[in-house]
mmCIF file as gemmi writes it, N, C-alpha and C atoms, coordinates in Angstrom:
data_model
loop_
_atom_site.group_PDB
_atom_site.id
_atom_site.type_symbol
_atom_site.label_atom_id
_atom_site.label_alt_id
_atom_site.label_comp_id
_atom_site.label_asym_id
_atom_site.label_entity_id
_atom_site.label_seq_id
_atom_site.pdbx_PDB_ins_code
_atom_site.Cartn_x
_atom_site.Cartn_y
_atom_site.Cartn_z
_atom_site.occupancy
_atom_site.B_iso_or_equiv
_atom_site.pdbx_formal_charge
_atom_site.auth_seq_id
_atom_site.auth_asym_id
_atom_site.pdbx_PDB_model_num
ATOM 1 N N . UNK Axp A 1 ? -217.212 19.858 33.589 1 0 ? 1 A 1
ATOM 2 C CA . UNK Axp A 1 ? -218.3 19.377 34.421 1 0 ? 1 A 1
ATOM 3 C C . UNK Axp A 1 ? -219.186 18.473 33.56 1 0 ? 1 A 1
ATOM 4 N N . UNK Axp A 2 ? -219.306 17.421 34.112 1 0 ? 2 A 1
ATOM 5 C CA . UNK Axp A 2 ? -220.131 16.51 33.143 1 0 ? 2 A 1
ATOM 6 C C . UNK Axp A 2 ? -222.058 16.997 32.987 1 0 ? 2 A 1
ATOM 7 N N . UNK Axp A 3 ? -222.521 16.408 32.188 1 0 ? 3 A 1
ATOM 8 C CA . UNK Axp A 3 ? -223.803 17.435 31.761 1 0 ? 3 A 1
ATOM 9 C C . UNK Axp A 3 ? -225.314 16.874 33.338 1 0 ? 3 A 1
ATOM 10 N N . UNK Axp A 4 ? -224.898 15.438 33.412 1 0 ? 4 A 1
ATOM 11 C CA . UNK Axp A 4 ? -225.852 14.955 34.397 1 0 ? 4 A 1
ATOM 12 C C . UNK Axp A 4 ? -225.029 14.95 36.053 1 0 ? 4 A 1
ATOM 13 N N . UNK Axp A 5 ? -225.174 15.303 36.913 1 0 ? 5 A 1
ATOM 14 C CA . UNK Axp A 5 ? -224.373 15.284 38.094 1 0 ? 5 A 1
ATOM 15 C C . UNK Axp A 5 ? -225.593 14.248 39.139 1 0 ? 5 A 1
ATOM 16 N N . UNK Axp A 6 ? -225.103 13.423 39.64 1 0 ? 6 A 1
ATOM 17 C CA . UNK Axp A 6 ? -225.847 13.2 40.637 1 0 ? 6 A 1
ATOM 18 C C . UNK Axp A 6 ? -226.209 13.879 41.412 1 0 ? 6 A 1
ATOM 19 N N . UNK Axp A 7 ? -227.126 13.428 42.593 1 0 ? 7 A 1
ATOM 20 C CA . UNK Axp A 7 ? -227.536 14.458 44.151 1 0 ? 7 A 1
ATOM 21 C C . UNK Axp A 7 ? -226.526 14.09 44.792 1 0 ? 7 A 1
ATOM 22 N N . UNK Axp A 8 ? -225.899 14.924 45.456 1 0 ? 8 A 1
ATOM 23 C CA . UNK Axp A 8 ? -225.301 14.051 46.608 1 0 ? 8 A 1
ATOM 24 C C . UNK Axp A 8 ? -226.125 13.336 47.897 1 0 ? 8 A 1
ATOM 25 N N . UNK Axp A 9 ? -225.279 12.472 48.626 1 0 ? 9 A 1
ATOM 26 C CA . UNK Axp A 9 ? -225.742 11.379 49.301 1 0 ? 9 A 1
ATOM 27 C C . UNK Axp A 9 ? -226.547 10.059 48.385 1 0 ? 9 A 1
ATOM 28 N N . UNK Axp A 10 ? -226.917 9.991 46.954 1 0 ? 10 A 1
ATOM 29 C CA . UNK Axp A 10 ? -227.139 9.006 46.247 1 0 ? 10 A 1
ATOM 30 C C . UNK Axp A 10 ? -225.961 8.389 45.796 1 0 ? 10 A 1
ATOM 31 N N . UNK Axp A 11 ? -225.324 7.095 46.529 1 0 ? 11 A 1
ATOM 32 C CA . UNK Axp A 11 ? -224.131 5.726 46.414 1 0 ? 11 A 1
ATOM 33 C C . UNK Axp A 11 ? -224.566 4.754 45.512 1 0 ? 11 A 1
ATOM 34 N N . UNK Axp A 12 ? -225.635 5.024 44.88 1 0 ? 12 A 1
ATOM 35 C CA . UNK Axp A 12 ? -226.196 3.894 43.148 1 0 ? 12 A 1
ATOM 36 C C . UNK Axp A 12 ? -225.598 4.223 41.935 1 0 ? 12 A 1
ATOM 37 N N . UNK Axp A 13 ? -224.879 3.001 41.571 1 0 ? 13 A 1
ATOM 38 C CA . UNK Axp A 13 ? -224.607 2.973 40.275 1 0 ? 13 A 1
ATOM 39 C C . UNK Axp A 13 ? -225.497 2.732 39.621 1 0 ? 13 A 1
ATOM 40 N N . UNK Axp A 14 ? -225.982 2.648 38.085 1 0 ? 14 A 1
ATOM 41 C CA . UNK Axp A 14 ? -226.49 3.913 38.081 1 0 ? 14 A 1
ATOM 42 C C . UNK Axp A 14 ? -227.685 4.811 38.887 1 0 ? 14 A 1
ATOM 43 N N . UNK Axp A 15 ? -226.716 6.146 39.343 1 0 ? 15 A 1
ATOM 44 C CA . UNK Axp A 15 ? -227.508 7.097 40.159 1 0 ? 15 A 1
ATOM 45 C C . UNK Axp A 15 ? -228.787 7.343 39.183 1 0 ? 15 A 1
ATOM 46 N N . UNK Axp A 16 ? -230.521 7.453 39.543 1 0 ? 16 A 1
ATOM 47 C CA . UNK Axp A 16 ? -231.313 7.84 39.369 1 0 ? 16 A 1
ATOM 48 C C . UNK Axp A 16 ? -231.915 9.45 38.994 1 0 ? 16 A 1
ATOM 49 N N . UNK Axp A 17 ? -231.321 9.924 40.393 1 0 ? 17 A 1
ATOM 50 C CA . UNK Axp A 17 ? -231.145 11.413 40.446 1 0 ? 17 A 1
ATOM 51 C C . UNK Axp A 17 ? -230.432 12.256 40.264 1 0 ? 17 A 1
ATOM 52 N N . UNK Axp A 18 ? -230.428 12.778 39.372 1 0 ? 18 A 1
ATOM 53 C CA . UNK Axp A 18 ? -229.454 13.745 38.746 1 0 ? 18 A 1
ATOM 54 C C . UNK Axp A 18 ? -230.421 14.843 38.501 1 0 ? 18 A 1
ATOM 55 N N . UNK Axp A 19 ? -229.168 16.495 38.673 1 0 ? 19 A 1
ATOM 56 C CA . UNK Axp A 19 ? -229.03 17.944 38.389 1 0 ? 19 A 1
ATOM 57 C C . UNK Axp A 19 ? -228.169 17.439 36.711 1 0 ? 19 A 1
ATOM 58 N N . UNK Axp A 20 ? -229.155 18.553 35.88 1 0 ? 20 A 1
ATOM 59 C CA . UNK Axp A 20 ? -229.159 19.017 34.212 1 0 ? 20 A 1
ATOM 60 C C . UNK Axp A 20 ? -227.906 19.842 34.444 1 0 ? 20 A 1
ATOM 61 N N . UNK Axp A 21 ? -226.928 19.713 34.844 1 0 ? 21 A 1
ATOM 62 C CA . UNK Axp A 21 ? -226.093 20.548 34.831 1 0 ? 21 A 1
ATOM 63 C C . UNK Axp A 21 ? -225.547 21.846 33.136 1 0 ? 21 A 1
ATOM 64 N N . UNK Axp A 22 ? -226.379 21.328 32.67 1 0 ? 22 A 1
ATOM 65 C CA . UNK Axp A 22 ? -226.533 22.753 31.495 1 0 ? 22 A 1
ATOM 66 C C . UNK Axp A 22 ? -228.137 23.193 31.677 1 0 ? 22 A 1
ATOM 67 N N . UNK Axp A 23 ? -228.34 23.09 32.336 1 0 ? 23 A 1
ATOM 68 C CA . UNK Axp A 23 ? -229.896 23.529 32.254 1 0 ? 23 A 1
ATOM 69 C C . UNK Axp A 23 ? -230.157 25.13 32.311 1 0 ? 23 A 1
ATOM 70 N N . UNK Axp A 24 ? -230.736 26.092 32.226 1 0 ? 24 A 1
ATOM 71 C CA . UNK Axp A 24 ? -230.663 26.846 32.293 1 0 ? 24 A 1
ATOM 72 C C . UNK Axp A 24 ? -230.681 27.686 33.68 1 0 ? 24 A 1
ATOM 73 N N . UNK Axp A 25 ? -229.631 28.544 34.039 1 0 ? 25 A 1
ATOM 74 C CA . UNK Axp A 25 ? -229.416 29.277 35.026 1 0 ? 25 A 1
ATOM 75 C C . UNK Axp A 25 ? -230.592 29.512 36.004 1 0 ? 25 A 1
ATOM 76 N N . UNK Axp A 26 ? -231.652 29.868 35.049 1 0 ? 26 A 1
ATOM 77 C CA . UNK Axp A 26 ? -232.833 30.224 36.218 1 0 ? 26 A 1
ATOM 78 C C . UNK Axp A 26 ? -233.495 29.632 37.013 1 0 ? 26 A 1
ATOM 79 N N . UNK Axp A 27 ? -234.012 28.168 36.266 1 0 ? 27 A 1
ATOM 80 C CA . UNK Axp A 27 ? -234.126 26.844 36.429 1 0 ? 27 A 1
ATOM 81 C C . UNK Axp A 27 ? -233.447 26.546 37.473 1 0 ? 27 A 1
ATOM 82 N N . UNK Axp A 28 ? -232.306 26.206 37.585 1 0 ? 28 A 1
ATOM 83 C CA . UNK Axp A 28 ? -231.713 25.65 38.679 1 0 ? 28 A 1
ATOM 84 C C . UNK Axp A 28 ? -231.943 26.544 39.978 1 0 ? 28 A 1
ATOM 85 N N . UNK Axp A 29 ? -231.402 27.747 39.992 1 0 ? 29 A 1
ATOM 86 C CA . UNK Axp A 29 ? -231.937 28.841 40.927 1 0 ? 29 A 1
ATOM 87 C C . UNK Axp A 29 ? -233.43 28.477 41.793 1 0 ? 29 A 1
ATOM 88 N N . UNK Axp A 30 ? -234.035 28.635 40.666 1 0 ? 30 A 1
ATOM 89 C CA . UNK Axp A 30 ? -235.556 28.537 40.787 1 0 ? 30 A 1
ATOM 90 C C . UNK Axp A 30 ? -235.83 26.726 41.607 1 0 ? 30 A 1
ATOM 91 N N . UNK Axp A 31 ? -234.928 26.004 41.429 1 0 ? 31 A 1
ATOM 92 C CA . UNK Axp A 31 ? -235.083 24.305 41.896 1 0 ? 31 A 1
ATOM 93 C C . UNK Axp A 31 ? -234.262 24.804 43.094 1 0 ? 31 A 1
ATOM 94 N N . UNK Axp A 32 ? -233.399 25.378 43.202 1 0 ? 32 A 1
ATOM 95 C CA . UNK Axp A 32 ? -232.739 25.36 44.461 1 0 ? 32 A 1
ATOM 96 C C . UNK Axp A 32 ? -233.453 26.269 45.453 1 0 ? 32 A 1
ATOM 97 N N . UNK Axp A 33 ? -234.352 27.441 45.176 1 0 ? 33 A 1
ATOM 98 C CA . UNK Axp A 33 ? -234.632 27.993 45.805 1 0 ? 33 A 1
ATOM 99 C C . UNK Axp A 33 ? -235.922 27.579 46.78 1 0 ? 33 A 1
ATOM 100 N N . UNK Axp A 34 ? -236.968 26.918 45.842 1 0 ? 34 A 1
ATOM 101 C CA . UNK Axp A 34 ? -237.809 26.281 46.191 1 0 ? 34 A 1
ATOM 102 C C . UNK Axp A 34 ? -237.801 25.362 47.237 1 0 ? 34 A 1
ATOM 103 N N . UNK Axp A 35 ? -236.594 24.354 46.508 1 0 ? 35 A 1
ATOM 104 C CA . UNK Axp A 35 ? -235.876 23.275 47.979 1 0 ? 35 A 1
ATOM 105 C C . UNK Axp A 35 ? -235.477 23.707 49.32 1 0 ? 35 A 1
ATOM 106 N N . UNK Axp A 36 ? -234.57 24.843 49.166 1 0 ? 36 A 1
ATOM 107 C CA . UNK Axp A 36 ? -234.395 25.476 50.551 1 0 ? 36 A 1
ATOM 108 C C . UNK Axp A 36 ? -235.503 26.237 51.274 1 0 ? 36 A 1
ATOM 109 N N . UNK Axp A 37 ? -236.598 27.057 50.244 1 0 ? 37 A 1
ATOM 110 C CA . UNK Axp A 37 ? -237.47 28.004 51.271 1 0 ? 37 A 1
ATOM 111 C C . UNK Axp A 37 ? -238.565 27.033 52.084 1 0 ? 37 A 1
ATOM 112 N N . UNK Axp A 38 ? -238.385 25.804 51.627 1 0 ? 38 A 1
ATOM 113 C CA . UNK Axp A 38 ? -239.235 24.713 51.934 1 0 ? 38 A 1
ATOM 114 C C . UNK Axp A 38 ? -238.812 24.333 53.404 1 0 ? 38 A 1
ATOM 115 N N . UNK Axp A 39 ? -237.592 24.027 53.376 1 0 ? 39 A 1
ATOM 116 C CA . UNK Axp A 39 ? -236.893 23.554 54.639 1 0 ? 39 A 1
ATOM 117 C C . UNK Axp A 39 ? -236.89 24.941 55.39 1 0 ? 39 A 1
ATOM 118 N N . UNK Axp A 40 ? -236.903 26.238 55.106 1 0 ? 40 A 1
ATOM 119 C CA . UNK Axp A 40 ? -236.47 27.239 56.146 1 0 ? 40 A 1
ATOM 120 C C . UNK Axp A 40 ? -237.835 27.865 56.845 1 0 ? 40 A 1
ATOM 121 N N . UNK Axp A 41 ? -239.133 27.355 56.069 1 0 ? 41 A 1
ATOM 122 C CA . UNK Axp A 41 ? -240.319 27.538 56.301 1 0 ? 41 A 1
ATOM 123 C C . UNK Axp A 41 ? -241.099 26.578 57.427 1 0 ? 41 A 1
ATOM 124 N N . UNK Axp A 42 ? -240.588 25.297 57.301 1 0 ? 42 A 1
ATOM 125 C CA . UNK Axp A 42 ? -240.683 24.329 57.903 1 0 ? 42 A 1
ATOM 126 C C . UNK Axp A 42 ? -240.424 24.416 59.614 1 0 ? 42 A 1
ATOM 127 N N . UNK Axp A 43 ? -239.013 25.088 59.509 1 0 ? 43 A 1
ATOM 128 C CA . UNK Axp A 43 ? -237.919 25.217 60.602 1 0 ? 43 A 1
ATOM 129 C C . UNK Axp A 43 ? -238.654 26.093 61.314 1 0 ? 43 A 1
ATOM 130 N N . UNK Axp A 44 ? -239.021 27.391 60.288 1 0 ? 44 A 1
ATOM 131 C CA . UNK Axp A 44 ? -239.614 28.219 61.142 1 0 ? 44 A 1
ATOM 132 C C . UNK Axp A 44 ? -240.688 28.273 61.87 1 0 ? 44 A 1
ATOM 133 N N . UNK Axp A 45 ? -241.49 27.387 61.271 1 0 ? 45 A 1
ATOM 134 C CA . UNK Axp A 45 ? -242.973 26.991 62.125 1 0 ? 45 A 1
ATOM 135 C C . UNK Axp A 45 ? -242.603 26.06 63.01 1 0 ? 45 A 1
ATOM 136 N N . UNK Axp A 46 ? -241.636 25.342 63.09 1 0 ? 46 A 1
ATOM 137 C CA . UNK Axp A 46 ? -241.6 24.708 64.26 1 0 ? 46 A 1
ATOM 138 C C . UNK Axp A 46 ? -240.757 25.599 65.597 1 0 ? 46 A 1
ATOM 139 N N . UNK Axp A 47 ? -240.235 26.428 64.954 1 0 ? 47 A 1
ATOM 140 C CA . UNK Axp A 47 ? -239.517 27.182 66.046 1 0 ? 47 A 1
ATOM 141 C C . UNK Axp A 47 ? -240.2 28.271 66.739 1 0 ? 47 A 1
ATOM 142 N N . UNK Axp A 48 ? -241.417 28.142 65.912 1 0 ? 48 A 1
ATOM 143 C CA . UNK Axp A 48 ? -242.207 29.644 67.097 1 0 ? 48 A 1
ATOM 144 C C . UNK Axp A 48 ? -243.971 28.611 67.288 1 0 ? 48 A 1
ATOM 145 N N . UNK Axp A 49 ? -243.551 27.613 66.991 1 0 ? 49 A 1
ATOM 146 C CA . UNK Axp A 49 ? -244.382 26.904 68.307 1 0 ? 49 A 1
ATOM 147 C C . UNK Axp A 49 ? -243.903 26.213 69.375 1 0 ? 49 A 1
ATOM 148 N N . UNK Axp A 50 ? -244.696 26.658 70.507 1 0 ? 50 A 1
ATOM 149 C CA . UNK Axp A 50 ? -243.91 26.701 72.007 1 0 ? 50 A 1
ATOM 150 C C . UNK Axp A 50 ? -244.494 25.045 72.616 1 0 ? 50 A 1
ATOM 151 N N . UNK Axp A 51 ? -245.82 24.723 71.843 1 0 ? 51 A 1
ATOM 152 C CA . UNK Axp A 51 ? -246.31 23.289 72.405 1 0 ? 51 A 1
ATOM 153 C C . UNK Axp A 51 ? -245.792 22.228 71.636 1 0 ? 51 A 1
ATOM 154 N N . UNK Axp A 52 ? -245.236 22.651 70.967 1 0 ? 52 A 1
ATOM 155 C CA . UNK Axp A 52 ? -244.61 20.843 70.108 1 0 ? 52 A 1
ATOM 156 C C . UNK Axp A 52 ? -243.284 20.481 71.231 1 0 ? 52 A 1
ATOM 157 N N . UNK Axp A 53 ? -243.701 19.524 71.622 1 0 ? 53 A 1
ATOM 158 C CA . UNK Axp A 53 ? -242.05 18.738 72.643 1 0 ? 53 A 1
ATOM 159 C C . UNK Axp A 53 ? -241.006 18.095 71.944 1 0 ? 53 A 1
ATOM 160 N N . UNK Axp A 54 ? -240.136 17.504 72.775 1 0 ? 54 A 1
ATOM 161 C CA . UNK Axp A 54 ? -238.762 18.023 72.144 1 0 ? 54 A 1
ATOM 162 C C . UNK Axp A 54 ? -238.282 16.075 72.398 1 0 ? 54 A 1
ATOM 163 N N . UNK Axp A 55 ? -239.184 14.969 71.669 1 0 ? 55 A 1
ATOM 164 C CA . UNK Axp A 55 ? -238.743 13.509 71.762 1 0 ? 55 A 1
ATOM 165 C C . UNK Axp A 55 ? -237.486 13.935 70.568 1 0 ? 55 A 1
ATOM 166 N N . UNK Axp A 56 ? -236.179 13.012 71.363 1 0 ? 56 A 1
ATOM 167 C CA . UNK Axp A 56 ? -235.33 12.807 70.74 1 0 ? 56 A 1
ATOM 168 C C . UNK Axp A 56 ? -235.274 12.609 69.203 1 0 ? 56 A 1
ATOM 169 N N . UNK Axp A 57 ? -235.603 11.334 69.57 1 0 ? 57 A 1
ATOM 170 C CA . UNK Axp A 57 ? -236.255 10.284 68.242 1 0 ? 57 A 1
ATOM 171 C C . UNK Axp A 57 ? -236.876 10.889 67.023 1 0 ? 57 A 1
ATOM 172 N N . UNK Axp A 58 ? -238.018 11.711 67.511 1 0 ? 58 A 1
ATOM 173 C CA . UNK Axp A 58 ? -238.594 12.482 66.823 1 0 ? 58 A 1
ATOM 174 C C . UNK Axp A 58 ? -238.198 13.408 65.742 1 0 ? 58 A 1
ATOM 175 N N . UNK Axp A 59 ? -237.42 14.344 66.109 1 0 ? 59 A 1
ATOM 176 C CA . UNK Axp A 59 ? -236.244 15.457 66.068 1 0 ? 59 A 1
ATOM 177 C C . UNK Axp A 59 ? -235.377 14.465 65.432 1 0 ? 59 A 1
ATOM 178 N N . UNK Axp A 60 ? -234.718 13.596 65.33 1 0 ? 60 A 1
ATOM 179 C CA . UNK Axp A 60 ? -233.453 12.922 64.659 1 0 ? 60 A 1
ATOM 180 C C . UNK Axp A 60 ? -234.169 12.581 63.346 1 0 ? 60 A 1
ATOM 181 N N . UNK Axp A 61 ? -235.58 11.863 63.507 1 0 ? 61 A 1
ATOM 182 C CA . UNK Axp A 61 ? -235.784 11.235 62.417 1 0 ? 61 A 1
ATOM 183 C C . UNK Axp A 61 ? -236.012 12.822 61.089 1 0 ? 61 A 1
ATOM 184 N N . UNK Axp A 62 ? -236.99 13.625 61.68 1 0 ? 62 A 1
ATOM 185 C CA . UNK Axp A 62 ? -237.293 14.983 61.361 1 0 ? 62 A 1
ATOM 186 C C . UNK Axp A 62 ? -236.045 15.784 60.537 1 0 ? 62 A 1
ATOM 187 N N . UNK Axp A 63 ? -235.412 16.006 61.169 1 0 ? 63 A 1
ATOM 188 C CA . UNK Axp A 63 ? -233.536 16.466 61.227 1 0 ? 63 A 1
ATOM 189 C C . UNK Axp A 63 ? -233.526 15.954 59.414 1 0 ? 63 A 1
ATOM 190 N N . UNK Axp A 64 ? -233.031 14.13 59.5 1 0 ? 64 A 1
ATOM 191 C CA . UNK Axp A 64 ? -233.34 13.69 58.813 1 0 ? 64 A 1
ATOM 192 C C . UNK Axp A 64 ? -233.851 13.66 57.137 1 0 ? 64 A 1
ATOM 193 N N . UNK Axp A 65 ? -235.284 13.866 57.455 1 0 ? 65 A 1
ATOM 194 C CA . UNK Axp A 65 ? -236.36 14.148 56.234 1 0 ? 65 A 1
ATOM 195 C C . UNK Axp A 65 ? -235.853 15.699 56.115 1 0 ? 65 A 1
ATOM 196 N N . UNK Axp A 66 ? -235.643 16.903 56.798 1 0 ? 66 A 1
ATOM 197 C CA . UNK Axp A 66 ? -235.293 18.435 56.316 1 0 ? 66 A 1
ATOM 198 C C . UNK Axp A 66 ? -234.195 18.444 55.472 1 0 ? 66 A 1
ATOM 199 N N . UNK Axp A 67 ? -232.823 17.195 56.01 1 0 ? 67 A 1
ATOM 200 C CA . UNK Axp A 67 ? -231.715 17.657 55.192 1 0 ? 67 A 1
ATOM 201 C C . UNK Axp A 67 ? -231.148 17.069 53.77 1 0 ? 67 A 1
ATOM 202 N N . UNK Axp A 68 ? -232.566 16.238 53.395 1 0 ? 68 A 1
ATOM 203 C CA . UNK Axp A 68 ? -232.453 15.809 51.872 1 0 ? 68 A 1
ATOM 204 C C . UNK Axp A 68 ? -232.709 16.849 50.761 1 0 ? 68 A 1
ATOM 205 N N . UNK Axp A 69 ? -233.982 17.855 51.134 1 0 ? 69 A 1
ATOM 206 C CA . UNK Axp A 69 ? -234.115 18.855 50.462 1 0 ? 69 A 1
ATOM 207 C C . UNK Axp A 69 ? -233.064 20.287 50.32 1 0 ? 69 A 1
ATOM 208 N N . UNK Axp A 70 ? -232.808 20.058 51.468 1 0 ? 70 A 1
ATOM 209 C CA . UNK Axp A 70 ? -231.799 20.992 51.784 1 0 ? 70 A 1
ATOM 210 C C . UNK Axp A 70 ? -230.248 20.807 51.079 1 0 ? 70 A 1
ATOM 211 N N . UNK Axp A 71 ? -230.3 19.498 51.175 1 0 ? 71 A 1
ATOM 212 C CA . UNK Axp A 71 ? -228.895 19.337 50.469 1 0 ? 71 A 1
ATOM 213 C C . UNK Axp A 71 ? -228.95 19.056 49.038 1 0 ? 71 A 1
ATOM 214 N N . UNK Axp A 72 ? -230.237 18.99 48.398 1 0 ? 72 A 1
ATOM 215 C CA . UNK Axp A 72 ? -230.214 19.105 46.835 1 0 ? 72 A 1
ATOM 216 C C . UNK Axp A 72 ? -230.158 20.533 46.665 1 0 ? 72 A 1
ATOM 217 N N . UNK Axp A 73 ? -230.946 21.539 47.799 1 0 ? 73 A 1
ATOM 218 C CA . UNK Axp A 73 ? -230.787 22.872 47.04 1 0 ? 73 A 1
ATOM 219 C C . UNK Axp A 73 ? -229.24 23.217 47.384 1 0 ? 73 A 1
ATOM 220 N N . UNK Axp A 74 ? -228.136 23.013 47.97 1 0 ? 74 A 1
ATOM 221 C CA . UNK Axp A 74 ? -226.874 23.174 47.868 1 0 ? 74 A 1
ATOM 222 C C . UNK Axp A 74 ? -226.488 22.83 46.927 1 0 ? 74 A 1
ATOM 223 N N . UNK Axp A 75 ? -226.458 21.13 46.674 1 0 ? 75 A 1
ATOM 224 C CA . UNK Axp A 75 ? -225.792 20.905 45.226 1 0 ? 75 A 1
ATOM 225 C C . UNK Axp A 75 ? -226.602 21.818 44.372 1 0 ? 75 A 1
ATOM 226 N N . UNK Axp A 76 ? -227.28 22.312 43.963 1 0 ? 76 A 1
ATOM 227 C CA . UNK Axp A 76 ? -228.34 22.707 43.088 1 0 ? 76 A 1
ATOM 228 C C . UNK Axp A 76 ? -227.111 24.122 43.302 1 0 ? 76 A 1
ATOM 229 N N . UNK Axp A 77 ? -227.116 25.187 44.135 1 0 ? 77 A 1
ATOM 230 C CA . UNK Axp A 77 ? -226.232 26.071 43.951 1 0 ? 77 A 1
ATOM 231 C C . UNK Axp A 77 ? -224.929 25.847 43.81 1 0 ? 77 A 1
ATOM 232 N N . UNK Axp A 78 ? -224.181 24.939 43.55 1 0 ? 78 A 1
ATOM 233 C CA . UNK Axp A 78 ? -223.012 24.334 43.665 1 0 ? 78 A 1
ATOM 234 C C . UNK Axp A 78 ? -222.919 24.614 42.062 1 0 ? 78 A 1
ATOM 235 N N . UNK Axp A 79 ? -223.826 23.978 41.295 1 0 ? 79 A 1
ATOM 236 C CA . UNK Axp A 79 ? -223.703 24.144 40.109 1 0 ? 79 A 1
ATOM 237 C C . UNK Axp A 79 ? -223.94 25.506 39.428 1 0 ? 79 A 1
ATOM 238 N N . UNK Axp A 80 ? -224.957 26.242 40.017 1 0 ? 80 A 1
ATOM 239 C CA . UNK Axp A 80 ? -224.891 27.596 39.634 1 0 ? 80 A 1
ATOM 240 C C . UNK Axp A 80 ? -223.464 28.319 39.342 1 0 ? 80 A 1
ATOM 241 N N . UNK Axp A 81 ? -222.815 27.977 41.227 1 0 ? 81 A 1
ATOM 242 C CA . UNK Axp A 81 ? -221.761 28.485 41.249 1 0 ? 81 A 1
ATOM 243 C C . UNK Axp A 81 ? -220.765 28.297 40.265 1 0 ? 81 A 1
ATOM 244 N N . UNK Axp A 82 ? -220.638 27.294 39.71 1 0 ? 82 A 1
ATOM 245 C CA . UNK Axp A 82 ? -219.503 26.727 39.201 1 0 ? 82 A 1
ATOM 246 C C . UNK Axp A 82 ? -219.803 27.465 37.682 1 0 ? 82 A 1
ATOM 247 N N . UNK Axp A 83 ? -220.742 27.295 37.15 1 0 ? 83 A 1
ATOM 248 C CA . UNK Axp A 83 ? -221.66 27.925 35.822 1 0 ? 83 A 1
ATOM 249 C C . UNK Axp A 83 ? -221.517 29.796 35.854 1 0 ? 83 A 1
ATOM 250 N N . UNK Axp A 84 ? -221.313 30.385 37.044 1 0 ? 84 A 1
ATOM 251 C CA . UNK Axp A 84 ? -221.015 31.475 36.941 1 0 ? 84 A 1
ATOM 252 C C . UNK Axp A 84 ? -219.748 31.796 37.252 1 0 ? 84 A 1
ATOM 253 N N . UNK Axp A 85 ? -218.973 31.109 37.48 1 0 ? 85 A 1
ATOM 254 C CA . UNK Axp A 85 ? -217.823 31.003 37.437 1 0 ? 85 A 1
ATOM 255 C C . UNK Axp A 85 ? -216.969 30.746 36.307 1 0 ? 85 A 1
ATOM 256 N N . UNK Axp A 86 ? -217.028 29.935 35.62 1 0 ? 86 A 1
ATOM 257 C CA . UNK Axp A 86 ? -216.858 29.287 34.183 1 0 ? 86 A 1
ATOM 258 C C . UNK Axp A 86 ? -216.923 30.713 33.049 1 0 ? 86 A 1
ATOM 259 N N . UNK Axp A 87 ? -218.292 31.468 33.594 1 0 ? 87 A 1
ATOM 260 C CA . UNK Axp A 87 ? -218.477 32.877 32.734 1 0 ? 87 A 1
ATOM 261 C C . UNK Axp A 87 ? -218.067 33.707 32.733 1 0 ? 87 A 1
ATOM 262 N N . UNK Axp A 88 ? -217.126 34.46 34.088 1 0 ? 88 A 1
ATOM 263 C CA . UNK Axp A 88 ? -216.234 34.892 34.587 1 0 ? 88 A 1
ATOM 264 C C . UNK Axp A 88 ? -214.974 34.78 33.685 1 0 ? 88 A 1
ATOM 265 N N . UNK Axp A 89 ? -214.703 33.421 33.555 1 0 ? 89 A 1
ATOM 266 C CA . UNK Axp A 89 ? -213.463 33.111 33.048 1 0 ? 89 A 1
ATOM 267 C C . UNK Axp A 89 ? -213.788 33.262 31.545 1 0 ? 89 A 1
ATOM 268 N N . UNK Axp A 90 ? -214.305 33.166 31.182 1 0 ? 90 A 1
ATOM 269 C CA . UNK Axp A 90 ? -214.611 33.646 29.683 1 0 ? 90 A 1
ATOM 270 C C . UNK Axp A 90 ? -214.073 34.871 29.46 1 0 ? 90 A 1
């Protein structure tokens, strides 16, 4: 596994954003966890309010802005995974 990984969905040579892929275990955890409770906190306040309406547009663009964070904290466990995996095989 190379040491800098891009985010996924970043198509730039050279990519900007990159996961420390040796960084330390907790660290990443701790970056991934943050990223996701962000988006699931988000979700949830919008789902137990009954007066926000439902514009298409709105919701797509929204959709959108939730699944950038969301998909760094995946890659972000992607690498965990792979890092505890690797230790396994040791």
């Amino acid at each position: 596994m190379e040491r800098y990984m891009p985010i996924t969905g970043i198509d730039l040579v050279p990519a900007s954003l990159l996961i420390d892929t040796q960084a330390p275990l907790d660290v990443l955890q701790a970056m991934a966890d943050y990223r996701i409770r962000t988006v699931t906190q988000v979700l949830e306040n919008i789902a137990y309010r009954a007066e926000i309406g439902c514009d298409t547009v709105v919701l797509a663009d929204f959709s959108k802005l939730l699944v950038i964070p969301l998909r760094d904290g995946c890659d972000l466990m992607d690498v965990i995974g792979r890092r505890l995996r690797a230790q396994v095989r040791e």
